[in-house]
N, CA and C of each residue as an Amber inpcrd file, in Angstrom:
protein
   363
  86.9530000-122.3100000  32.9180000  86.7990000-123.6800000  33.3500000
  87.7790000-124.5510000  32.5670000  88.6350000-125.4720000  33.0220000
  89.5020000-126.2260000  32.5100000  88.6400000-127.4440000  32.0280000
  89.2670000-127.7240000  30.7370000  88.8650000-129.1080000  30.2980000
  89.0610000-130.2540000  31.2170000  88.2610000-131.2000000  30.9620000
  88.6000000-132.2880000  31.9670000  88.9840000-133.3860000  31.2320000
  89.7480000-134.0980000  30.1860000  89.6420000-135.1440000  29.2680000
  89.8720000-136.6390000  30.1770000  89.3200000-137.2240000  29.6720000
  89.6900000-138.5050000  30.0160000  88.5710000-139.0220000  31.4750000
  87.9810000-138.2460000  31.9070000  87.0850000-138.3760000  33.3280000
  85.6960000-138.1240000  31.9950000  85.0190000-139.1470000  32.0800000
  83.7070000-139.1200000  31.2640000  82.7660000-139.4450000  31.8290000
  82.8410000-139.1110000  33.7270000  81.2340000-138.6320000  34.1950000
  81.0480000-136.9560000  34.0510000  82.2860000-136.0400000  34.0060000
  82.1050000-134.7020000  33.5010000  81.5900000-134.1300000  32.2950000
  80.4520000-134.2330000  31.2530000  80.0500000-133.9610000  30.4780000
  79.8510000-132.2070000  30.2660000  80.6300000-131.8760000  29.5350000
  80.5570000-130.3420000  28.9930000  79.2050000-129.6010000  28.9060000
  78.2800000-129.0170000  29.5380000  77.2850000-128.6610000  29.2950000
  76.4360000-129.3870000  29.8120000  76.0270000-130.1970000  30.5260000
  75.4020000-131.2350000  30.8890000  74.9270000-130.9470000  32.5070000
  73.8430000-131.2770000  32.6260000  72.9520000-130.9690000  33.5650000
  73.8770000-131.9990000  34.5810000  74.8560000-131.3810000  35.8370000
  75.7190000-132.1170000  36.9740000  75.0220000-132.8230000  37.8760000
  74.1990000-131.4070000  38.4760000  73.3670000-131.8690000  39.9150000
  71.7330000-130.9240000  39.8820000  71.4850000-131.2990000  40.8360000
  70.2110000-130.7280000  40.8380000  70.2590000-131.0550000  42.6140000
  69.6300000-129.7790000  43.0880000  69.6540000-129.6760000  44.7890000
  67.8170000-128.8860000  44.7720000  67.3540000-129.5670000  45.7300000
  66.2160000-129.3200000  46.3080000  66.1670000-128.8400000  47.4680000
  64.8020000-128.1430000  48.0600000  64.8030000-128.0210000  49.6000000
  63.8270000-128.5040000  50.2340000  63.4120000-128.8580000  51.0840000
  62.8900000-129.5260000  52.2860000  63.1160000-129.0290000  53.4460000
  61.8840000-129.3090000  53.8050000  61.2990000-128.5910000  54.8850000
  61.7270000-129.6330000  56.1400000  61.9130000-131.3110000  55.3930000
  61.6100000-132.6010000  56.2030000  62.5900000-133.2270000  55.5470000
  63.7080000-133.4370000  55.1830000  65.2790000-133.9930000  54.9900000
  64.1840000-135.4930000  55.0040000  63.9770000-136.0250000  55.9170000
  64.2700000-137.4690000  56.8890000  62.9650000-137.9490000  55.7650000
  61.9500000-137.0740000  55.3530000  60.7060000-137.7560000  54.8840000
  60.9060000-137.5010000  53.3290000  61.5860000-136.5190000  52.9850000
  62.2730000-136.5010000  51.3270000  63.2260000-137.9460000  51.0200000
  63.9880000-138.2440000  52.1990000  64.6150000-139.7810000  51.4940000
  63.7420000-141.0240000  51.8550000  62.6950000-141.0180000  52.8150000
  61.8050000-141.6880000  52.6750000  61.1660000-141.5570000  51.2880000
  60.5470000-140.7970000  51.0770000  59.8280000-140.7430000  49.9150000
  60.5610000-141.0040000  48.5230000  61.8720000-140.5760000  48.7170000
  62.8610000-140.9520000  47.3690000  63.2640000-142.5020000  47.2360000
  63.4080000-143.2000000  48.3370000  63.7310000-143.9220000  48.8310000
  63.0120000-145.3060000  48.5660000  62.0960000-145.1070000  48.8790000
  60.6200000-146.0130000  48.5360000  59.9010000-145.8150000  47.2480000
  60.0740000-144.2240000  46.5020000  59.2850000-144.3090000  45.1560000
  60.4310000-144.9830000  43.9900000  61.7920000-144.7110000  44.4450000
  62.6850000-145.0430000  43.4400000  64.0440000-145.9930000  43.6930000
  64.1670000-145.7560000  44.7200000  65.0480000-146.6440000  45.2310000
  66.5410000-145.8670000  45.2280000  65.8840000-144.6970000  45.3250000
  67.8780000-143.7250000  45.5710000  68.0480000-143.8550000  47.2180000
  69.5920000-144.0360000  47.1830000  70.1290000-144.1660000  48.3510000
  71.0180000-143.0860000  48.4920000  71.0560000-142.3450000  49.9250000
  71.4630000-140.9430000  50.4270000  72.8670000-141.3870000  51.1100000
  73.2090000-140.0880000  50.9300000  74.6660000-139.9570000  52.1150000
  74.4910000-138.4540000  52.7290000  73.9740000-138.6060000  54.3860000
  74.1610000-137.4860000  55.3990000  75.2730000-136.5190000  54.8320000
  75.1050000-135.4750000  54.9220000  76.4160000-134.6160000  55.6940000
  75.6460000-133.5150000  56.7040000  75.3990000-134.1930000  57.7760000
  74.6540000-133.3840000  58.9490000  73.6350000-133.4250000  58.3550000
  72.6610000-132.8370000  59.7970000  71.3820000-132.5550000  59.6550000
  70.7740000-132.0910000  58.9280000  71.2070000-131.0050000  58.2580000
  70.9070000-130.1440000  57.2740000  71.3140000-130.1860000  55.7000000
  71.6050000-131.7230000  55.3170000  71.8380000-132.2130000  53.9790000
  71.9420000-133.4240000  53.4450000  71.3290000-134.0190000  52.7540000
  71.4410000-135.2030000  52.2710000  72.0030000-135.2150000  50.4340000
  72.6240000-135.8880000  49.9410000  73.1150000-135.7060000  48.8370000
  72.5600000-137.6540000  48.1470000  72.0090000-137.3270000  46.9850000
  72.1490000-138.8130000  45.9810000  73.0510000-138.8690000  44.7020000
  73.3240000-140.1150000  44.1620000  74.2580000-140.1760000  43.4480000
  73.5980000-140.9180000  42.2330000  73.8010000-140.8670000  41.2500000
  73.4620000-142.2160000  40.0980000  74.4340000-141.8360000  39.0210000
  74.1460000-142.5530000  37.8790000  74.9480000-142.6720000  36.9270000
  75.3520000-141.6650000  35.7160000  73.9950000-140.5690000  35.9930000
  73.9770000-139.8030000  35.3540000  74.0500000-138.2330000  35.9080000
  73.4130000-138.0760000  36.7660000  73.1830000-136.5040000  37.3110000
  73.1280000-137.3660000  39.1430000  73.8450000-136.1410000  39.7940000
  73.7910000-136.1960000  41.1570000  73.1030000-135.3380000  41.8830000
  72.9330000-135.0460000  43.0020000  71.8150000-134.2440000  43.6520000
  71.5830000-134.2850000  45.0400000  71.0760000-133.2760000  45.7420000
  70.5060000-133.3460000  47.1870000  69.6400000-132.6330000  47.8240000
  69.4180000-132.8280000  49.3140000  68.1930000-132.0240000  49.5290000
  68.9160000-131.4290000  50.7070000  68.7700000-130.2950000  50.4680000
  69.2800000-128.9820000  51.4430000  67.8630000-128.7390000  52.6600000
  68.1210000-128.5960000  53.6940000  66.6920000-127.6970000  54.5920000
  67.0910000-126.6550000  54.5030000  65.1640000-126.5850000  53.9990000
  64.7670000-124.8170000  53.8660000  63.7170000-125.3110000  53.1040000
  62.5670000-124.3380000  53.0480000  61.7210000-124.1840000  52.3980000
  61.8600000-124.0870000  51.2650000  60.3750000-125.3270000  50.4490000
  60.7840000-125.4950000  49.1780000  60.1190000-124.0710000  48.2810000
  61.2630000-124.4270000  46.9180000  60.9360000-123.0580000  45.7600000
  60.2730000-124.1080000  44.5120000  59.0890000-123.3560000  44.5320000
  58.2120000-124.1200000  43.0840000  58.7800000-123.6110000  41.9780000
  59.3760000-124.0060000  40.8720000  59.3890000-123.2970000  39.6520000
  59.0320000-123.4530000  38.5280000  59.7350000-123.4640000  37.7630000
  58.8340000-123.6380000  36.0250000  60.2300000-124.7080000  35.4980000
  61.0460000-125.3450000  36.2610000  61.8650000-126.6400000  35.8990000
  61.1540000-128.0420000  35.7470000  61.0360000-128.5080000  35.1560000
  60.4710000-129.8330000  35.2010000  61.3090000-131.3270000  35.0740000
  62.0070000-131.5420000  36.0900000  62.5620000-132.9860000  36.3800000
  61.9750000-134.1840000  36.0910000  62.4680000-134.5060000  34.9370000
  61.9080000-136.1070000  34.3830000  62.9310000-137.0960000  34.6100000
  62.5800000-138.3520000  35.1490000  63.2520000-139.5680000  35.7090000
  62.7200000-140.3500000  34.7000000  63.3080000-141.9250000  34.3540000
  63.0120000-142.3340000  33.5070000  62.4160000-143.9890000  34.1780000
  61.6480000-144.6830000  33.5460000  61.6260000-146.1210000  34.1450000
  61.3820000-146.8960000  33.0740000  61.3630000-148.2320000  33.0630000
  61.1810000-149.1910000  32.9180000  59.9440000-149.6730000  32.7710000
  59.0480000-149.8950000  33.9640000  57.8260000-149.9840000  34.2700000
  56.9820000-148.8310000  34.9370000  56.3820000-148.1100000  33.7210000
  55.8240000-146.8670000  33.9720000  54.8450000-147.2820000  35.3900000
  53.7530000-147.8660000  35.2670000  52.9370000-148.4060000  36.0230000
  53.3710000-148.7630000  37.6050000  54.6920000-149.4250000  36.8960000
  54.7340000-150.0050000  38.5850000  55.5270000-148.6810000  39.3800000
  56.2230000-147.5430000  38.6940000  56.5310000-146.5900000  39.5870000
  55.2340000-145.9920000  39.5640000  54.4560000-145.3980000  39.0760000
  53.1970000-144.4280000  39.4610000  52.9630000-145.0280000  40.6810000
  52.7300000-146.7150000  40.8580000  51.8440000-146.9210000  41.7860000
  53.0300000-146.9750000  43.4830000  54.2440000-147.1160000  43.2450000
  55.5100000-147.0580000  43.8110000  55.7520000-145.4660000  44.6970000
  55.1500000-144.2970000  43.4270000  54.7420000-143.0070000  44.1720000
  53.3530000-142.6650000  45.1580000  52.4120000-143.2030000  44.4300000
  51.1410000-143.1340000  45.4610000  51.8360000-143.5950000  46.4250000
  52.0890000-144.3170000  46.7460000  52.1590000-145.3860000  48.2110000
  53.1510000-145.0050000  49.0250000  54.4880000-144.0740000  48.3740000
  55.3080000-143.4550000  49.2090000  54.4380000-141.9240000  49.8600000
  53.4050000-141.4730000  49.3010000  52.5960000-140.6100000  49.3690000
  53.2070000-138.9340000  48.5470000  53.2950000-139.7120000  47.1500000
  53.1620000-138.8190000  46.0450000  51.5290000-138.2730000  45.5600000
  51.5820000-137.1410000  44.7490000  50.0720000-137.0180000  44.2710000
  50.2330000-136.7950000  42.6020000  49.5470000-137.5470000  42.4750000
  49.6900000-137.7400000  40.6730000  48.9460000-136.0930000  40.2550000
  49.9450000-135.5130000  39.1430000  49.0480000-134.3920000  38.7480000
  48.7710000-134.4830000  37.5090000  49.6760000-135.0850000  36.7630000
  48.8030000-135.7240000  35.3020000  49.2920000-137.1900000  35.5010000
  47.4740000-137.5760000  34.9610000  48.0280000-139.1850000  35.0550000
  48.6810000-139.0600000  33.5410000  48.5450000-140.9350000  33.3940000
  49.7470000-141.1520000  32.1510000  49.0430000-140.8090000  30.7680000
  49.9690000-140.0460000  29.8250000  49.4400000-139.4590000  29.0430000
  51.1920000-139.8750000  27.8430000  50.7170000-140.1630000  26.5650000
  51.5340000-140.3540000  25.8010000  51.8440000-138.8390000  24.5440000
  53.3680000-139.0940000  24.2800000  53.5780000-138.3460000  23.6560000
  54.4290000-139.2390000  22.4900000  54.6800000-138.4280000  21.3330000
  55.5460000-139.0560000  20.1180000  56.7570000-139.8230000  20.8780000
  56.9770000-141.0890000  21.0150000  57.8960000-141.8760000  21.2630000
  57.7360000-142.4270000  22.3150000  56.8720000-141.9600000  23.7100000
  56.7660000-142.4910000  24.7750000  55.4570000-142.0700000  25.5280000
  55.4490000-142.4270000  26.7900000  54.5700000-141.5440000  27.7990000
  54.8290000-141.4770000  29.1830000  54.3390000-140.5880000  29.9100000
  54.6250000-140.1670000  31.1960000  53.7610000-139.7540000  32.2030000
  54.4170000-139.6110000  33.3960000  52.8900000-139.1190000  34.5520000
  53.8670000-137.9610000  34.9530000  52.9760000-137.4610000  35.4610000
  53.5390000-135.9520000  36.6060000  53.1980000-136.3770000  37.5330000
  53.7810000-135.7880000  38.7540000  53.6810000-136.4020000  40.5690000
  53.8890000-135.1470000  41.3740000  53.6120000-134.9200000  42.2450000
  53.8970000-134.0700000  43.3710000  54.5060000-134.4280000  44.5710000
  56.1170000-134.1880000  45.0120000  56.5210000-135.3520000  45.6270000
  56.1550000-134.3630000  47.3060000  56.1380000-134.4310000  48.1170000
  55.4940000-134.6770000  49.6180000  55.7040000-132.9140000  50.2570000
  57.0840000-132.2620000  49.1870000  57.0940000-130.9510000  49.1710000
  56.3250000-130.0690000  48.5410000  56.1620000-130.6790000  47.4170000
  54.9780000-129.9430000  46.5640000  56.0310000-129.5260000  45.1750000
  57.1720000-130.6100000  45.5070000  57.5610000-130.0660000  43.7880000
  57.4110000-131.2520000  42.6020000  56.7330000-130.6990000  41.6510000
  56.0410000-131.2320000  40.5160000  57.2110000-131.8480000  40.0750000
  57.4020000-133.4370000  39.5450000  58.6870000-134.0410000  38.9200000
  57.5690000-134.8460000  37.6880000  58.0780000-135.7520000  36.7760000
  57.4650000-136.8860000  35.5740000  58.3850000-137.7060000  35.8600000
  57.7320000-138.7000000  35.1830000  58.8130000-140.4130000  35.2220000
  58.1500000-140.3020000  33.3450000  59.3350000-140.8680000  32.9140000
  58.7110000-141.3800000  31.6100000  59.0400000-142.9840000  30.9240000
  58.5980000-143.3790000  29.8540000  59.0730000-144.4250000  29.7290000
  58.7510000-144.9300000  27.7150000  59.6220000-145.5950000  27.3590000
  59.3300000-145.5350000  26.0800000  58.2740000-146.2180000  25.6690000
  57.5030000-145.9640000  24.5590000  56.2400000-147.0000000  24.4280000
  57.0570000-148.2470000  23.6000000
């Protein structure tokens, strides 16, 4: 792999992207959409891709894979996203629970894959 100097969204070792699957493309950016406010770019039917400042990502169709990864997002107002996920029709699997420096919830987003939001105390 060639160095990249001078481009400093390429971080050496650093978690790039993260790709999901879905069963329902159209109701994964609903649900992303409304719990967080990420905005998608199509490439056909069969892919949606998001972007932010830090890690990029998308949702491929196909049936989703549960694993032992755990995707933490971060907020601001812990509260007002928990209640931001219910209502997009997330399912809380741990409510908010604090740890040394902060605290967080777990969610189940509409596929059934387990993500956290956290936030500093």
């Amino acid at each position: 792999m060639a160095n990249n100097p001078g481009n400093s969204k390429y971080k050496h070792h650093q978690v790039q992207y993260i790709e999901f699957l879905s069963e329902d493309i159209n109701r994964a950016k609903e649900f992303y959409s409304n719990s967080f406010g990420w905005k998608f770019t199509d490439y056909g039917p069969d892919y949606t891709a998001f972007g932010g400042d830090h890690v990029d990502g998308g949702f491929a169709k196909g049936k989703p894979v549960k694993g032992s990864v755990l995707v933490v997002l971060y907020s601001d107002n812990l509260e007002a996203t928990k209640e931001k996920v219910v209502a997009a029709g997330g399912t809380i699997v741990k409510d908010v629970f604090t740890f040394p420096g902060g605290k967080r919830f777990q969610f189940a987003d509409p596929d059934g894959y387990e993500l956290a939001v956290w936030t500093v105390e």
